[in-house]
Biopython code that builds the backbone (N, CA, C, O; Angstrom):
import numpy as np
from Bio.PDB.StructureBuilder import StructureBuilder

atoms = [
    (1, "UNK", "N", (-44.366, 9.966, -76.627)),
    (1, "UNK", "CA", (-44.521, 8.784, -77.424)),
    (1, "UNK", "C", (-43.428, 8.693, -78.487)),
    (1, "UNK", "O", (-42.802, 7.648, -78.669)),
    (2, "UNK", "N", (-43.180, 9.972, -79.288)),
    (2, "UNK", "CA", (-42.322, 9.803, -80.068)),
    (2, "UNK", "C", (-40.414, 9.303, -79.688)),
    (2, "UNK", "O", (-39.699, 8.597, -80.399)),
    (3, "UNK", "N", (-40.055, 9.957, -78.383)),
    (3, "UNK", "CA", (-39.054, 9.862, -78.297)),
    (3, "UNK", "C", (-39.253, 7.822, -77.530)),
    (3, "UNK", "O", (-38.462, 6.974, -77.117)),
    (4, "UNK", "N", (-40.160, 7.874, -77.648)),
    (4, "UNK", "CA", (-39.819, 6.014, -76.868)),
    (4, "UNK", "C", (-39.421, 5.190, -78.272)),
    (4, "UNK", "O", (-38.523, 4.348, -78.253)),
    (5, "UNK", "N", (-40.050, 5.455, -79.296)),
    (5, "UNK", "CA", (-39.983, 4.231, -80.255)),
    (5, "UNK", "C", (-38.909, 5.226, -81.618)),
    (5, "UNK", "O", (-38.740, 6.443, -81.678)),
    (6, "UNK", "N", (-38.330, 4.069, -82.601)),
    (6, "UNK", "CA", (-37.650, 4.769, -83.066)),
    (6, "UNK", "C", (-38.258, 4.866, -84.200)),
    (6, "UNK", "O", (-38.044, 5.849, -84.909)),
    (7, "UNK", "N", (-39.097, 3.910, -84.577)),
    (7, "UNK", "CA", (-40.377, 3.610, -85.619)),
    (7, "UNK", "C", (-41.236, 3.874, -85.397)),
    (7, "UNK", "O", (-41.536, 3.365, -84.317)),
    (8, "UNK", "N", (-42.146, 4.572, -85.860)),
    (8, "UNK", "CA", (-43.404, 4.995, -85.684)),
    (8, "UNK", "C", (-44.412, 4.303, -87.149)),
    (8, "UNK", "O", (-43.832, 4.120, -88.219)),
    (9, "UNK", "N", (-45.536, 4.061, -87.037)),
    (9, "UNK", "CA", (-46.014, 3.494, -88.165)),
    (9, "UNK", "C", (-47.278, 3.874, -88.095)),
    (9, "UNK", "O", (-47.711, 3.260, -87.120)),
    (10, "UNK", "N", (-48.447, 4.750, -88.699)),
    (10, "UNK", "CA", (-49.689, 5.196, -89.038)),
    (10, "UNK", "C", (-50.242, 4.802, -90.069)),
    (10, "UNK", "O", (-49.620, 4.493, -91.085)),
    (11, "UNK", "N", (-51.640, 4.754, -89.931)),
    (11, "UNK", "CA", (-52.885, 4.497, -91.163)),
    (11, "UNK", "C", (-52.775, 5.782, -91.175)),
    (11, "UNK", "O", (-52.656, 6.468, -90.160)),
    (12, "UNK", "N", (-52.823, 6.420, -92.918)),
    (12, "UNK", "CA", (-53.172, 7.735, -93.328)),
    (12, "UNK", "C", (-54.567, 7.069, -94.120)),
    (12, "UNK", "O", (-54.732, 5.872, -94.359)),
    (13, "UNK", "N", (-55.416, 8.073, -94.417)),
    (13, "UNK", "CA", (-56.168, 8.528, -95.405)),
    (13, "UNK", "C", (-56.193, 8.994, -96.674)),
    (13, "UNK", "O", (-57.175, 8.892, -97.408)),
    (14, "UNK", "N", (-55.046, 9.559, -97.009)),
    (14, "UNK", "CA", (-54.412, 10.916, -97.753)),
    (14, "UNK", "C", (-52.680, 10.431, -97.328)),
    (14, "UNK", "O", (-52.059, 10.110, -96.315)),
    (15, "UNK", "N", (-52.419, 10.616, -98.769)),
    (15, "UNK", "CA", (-50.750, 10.834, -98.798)),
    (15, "UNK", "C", (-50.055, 11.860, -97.336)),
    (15, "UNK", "O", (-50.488, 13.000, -97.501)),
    (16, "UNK", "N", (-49.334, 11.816, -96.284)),
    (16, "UNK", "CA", (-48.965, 12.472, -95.899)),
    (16, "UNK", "C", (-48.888, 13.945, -96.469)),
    (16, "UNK", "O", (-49.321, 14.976, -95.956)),
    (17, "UNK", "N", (-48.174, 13.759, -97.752)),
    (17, "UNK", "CA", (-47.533, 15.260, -97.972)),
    (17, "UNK", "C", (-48.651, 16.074, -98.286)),
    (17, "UNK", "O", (-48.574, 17.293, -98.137)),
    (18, "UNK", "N", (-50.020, 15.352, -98.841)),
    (18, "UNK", "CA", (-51.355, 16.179, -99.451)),
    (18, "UNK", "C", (-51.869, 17.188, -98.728)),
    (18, "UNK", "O", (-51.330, 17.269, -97.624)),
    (19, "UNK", "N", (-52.866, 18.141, -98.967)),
    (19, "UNK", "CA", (-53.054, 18.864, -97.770)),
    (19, "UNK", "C", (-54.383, 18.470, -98.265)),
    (19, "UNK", "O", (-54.755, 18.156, -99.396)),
    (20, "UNK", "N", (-55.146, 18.583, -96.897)),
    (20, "UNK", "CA", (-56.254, 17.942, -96.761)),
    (20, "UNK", "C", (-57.905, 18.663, -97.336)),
    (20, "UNK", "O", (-57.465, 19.742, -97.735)),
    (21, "UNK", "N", (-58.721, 18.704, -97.482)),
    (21, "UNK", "CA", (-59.888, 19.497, -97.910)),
    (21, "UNK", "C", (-60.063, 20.137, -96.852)),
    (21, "UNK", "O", (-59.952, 19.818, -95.668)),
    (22, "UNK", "N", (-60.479, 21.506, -97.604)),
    (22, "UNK", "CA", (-61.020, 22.848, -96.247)),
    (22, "UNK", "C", (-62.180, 22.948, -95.256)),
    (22, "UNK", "O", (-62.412, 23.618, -94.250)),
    (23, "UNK", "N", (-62.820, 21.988, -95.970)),
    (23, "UNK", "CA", (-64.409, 21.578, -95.658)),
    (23, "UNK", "C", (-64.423, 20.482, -94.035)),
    (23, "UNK", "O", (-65.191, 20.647, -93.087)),
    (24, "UNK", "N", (-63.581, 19.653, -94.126)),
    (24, "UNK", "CA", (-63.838, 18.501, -93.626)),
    (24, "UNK", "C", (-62.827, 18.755, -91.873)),
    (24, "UNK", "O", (-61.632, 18.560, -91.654)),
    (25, "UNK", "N", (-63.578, 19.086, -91.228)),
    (25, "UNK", "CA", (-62.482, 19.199, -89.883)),
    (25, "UNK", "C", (-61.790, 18.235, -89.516)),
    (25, "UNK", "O", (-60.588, 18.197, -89.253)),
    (26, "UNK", "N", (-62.641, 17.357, -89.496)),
    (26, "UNK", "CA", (-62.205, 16.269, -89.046)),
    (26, "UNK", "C", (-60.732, 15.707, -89.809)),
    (26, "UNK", "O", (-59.901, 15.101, -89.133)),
    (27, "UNK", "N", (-60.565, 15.912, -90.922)),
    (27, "UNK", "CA", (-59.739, 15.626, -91.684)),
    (27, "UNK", "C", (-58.618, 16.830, -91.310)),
    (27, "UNK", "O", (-57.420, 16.625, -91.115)),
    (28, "UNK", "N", (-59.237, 18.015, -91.262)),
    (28, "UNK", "CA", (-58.326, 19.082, -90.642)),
    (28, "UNK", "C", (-57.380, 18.801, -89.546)),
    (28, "UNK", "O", (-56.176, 19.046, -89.613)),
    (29, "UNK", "N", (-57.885, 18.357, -88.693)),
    (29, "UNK", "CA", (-57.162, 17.904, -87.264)),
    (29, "UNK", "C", (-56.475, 16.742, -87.487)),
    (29, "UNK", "O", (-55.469, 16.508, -86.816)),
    (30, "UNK", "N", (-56.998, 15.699, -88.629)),
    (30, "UNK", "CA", (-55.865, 14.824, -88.607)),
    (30, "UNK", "C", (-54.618, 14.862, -88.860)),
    (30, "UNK", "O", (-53.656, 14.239, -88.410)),
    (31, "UNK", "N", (-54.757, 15.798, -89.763)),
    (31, "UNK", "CA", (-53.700, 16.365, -90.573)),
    (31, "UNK", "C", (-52.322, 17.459, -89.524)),
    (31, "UNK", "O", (-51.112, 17.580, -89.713)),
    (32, "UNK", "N", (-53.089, 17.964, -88.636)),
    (32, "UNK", "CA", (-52.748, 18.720, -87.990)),
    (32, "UNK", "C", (-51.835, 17.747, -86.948)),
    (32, "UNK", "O", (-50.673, 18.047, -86.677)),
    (33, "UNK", "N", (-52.434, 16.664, -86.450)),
    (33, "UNK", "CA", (-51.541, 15.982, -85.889)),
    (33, "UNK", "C", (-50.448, 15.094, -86.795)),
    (33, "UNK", "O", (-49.384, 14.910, -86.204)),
    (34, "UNK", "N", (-50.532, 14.554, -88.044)),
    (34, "UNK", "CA", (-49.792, 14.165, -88.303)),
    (34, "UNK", "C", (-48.497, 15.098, -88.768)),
    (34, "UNK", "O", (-47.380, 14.674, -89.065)),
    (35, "UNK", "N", (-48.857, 16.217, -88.754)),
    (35, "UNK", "CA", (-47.972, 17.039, -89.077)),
    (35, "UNK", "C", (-46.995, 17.712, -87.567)),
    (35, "UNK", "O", (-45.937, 18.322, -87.720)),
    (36, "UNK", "N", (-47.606, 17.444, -86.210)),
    (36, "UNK", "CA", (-46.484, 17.287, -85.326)),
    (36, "UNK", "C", (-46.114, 16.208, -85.180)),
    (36, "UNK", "O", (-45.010, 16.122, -84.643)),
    (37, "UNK", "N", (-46.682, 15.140, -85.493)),
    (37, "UNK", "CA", (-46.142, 13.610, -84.856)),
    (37, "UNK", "C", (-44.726, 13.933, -86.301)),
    (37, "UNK", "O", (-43.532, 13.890, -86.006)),
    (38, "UNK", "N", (-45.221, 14.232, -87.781)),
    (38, "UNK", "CA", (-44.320, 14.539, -88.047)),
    (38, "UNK", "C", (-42.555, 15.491, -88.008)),
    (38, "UNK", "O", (-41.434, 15.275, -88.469)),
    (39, "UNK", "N", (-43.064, 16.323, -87.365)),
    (39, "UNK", "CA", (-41.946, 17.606, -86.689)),
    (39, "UNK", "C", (-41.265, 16.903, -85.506)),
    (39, "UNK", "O", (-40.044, 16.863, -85.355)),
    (40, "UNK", "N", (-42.306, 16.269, -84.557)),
    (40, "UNK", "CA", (-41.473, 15.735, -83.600)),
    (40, "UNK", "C", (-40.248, 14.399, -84.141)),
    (40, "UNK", "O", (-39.071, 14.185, -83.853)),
    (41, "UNK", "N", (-41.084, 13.828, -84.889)),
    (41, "UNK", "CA", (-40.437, 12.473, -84.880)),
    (41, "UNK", "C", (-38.804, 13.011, -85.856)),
    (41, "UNK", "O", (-37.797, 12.329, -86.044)),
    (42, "UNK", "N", (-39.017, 14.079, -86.193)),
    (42, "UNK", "CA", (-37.948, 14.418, -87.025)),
    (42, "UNK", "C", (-36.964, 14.698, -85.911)),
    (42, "UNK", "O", (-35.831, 14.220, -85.848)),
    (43, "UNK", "N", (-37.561, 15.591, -84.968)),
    (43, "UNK", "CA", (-36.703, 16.812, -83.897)),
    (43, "UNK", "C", (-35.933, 15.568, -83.305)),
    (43, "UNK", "O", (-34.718, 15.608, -83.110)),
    (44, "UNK", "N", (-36.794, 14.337, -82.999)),
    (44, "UNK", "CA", (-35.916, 13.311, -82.165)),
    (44, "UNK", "C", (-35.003, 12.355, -83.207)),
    (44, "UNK", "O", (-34.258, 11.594, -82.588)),
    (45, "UNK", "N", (-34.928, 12.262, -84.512)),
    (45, "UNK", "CA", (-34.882, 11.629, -85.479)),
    (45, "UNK", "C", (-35.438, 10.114, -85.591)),
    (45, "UNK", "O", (-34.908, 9.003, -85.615)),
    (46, "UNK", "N", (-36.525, 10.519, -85.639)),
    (46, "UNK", "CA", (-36.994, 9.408, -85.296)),
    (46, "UNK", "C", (-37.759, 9.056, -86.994)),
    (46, "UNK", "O", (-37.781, 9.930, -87.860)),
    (47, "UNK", "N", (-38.324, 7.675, -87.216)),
    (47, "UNK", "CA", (-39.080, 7.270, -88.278)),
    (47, "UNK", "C", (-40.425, 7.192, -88.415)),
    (47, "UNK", "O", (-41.062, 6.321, -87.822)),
    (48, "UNK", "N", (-41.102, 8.247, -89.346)),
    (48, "UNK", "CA", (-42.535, 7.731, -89.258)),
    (48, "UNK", "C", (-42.936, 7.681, -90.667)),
    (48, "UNK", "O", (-42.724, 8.394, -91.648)),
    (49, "UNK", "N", (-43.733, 6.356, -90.389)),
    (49, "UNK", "CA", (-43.842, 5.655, -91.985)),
    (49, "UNK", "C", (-45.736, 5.754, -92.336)),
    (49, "UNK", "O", (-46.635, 5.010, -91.943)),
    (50, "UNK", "N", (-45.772, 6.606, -92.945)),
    (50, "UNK", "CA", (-47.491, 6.137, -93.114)),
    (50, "UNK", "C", (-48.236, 5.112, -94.490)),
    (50, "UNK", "O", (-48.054, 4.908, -95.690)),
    (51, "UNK", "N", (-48.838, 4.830, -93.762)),
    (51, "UNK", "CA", (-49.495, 3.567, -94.692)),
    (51, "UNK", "C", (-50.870, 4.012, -95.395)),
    (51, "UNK", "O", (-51.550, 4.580, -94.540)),
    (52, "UNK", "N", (-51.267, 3.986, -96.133)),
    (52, "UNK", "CA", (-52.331, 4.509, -96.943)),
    (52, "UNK", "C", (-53.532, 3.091, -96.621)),
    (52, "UNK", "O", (-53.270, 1.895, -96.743)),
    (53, "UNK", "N", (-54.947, 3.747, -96.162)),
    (53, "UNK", "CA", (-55.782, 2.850, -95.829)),
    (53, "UNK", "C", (-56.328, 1.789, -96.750)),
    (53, "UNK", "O", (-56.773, 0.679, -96.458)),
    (54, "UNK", "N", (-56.161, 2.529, -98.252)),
    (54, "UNK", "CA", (-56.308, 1.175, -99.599)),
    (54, "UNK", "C", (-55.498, -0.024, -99.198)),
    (54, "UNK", "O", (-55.906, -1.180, -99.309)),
    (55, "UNK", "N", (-54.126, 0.381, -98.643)),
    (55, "UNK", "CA", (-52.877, -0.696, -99.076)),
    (55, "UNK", "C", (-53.301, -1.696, -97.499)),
    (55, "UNK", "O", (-52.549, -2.649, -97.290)),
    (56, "UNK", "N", (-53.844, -1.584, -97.015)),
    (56, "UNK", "CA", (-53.992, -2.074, -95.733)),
    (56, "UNK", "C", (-55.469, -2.954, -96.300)),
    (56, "UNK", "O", (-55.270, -4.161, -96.432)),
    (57, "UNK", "N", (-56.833, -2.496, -96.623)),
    (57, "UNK", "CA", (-58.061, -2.773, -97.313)),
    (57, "UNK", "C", (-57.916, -4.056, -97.940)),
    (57, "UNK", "O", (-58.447, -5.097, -97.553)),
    (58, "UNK", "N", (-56.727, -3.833, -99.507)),
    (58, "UNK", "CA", (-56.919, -4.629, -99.969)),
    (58, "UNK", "C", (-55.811, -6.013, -99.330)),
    (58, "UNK", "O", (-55.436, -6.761, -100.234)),
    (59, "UNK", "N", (-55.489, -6.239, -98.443)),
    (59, "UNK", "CA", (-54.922, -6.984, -97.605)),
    (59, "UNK", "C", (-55.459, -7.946, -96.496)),
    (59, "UNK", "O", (-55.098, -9.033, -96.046)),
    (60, "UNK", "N", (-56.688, -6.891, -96.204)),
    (60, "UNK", "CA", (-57.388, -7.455, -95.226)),
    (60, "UNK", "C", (-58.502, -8.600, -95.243)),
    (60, "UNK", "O", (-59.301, -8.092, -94.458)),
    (61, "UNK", "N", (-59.112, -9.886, -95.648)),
    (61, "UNK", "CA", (-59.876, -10.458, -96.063)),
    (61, "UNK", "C", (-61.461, -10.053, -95.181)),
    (61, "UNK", "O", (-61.701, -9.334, -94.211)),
    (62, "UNK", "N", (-62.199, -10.793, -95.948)),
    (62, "UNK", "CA", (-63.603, -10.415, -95.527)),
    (62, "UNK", "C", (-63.656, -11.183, -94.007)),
    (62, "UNK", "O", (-64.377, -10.768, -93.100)),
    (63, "UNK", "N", (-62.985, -12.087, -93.915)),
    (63, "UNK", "CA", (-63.389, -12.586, -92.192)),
    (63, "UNK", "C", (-62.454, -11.948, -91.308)),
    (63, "UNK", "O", (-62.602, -12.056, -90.091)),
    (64, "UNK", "N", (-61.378, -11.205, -91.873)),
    (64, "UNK", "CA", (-60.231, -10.083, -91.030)),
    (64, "UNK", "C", (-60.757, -9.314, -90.438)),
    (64, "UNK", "O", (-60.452, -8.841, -89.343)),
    (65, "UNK", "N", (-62.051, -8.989, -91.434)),
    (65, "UNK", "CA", (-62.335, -7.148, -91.179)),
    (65, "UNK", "C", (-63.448, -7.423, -90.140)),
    (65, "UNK", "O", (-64.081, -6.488, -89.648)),
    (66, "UNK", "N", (-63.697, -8.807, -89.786)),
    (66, "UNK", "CA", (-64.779, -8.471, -88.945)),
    (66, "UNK", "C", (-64.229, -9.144, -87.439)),
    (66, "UNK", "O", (-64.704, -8.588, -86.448)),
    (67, "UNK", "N", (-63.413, -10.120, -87.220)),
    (67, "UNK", "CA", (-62.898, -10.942, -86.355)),
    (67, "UNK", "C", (-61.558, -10.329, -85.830)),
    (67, "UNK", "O", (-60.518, -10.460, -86.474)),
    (68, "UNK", "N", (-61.616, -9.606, -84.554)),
    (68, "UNK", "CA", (-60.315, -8.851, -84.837)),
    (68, "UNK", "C", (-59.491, -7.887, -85.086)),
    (68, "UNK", "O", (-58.297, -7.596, -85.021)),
    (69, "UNK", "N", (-60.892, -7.327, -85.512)),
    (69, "UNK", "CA", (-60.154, -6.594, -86.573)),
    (69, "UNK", "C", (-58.894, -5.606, -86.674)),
    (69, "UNK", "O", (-58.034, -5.424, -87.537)),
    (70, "UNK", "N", (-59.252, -4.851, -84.979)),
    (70, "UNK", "CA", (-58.133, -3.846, -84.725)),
    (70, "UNK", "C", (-56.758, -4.492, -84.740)),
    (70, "UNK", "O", (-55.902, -4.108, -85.537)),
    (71, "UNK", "N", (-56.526, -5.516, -83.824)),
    (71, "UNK", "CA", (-55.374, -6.038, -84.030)),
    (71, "UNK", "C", (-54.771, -6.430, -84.933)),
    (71, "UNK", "O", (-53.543, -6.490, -85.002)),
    (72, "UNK", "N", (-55.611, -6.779, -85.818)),
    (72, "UNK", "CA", (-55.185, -7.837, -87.364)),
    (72, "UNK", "C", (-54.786, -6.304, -87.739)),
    (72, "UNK", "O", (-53.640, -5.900, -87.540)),
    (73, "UNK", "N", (-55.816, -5.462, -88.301)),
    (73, "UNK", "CA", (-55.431, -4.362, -88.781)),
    (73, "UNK", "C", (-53.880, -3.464, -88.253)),
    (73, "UNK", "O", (-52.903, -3.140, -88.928)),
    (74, "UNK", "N", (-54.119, -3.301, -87.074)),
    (74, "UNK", "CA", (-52.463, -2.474, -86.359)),
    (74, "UNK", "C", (-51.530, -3.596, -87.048)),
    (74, "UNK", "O", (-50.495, -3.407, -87.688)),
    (75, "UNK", "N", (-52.169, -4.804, -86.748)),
    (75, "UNK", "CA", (-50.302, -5.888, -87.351)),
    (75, "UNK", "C", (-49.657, -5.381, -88.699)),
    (75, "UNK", "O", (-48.473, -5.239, -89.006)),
    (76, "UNK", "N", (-51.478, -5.025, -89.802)),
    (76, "UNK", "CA", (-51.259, -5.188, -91.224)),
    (76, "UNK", "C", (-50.175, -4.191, -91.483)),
    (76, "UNK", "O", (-49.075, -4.527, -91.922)),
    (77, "UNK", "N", (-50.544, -2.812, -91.169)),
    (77, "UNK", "CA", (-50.033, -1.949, -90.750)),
    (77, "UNK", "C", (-48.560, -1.359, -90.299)),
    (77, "UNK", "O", (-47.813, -0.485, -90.738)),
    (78, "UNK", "N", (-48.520, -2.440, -89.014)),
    (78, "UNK", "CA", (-46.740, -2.890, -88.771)),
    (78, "UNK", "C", (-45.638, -3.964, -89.384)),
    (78, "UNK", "O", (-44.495, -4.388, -89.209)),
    (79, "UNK", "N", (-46.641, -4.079, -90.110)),
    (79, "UNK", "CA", (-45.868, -5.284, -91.774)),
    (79, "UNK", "C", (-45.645, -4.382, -92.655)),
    (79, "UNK", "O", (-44.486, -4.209, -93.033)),
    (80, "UNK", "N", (-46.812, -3.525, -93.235)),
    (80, "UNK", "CA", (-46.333, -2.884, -93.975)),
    (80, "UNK", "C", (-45.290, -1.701, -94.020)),
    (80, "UNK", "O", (-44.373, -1.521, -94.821)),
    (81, "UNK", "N", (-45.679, -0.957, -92.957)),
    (81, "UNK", "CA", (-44.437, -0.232, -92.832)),
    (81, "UNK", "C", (-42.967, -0.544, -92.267)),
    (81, "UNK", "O", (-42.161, 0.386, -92.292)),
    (82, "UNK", "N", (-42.508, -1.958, -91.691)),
    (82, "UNK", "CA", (-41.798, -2.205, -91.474)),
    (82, "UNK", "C", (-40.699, -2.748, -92.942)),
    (82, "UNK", "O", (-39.481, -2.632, -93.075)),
    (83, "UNK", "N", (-42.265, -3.653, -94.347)),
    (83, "UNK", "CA", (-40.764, -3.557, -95.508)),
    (83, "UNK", "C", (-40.895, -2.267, -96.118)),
    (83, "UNK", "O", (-40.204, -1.937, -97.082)),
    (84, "UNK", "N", (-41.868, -1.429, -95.523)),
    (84, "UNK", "CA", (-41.323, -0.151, -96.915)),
    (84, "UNK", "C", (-39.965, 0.506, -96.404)),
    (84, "UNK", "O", (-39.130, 1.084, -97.100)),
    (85, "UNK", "N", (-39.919, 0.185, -94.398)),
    (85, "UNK", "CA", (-38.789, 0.366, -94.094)),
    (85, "UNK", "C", (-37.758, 0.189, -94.998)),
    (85, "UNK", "O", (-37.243, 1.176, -95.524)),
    (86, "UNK", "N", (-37.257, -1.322, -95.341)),
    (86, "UNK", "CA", (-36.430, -2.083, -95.439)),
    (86, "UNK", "C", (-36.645, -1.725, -96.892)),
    (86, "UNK", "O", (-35.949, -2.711, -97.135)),
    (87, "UNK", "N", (-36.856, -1.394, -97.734)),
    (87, "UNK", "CA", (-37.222, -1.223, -99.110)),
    (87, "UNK", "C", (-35.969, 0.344, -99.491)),
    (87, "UNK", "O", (-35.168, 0.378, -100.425)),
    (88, "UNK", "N", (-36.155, 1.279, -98.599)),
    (88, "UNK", "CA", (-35.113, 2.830, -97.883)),
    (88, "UNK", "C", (-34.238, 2.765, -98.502)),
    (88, "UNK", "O", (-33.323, 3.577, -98.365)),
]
sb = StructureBuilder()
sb.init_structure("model")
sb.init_model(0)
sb.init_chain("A")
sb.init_seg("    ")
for serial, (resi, resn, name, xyz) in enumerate(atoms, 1):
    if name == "N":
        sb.init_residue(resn, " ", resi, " ")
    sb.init_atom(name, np.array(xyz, "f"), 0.0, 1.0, " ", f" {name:<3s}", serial, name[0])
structure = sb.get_structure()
C-alpha cells in the first residue's frame, strides 16, 4: 500500500509522536501499526500525514455524522491533510 501512493493520510487519536497508554491494547496495536505504516512510508519516502480526530469532529456537522458518514469523513480527512501538506 505504501509504495502505491505517495501521500498517505490517517485519522489518529493521539499525536503520532505520543506513546500510547499501557492499559489499552487496542490503542497498543494502533500505535504499533502506525509506527510501520510510519517506517515504511519513510523506507519508500513516501508522506504520511495524520490528522487528529478533534480536527476532523469539529468539521463534521450534525447531519455529516450521520448521512455518509464514512465517505464525508475519509474526504474530511483528505482535505485536511492535503493543506497541512501544502502549509510544509
Amino acid at each position: 500500500m505504501v509504495s502505491s501512493y505517495d501521500v498517505i493520510c490517517i485519522e489518529i487519536g493521539h499525536h503520532c509522536n505520543e506513546r500510547p497508554p499501557k492499559h489499552d491494547r487496542s490503542v497498543l496495536a494502533w500505535s504499533l501499526f502506525l509506527a510501520k505504516l510510519l517506517y515504511k512510508a519513510q523506507w519508500y519516502g513516501k508522506e504520511l500525514i495524520c490528522i487528529e480526530s478533534e480536527e476532523i469532529e469539529t468539521e463534521l456537522s450534525f447531519s455529516e455524522s450521520t448521512e455518509n458518514s464514512e465517505y464525508l469523513r475519509s474526504k474530511k480527512i483528505l482535505e485536511r491533510g492535503l493543506s497541512k501538506r501544502e502549509t510544509l
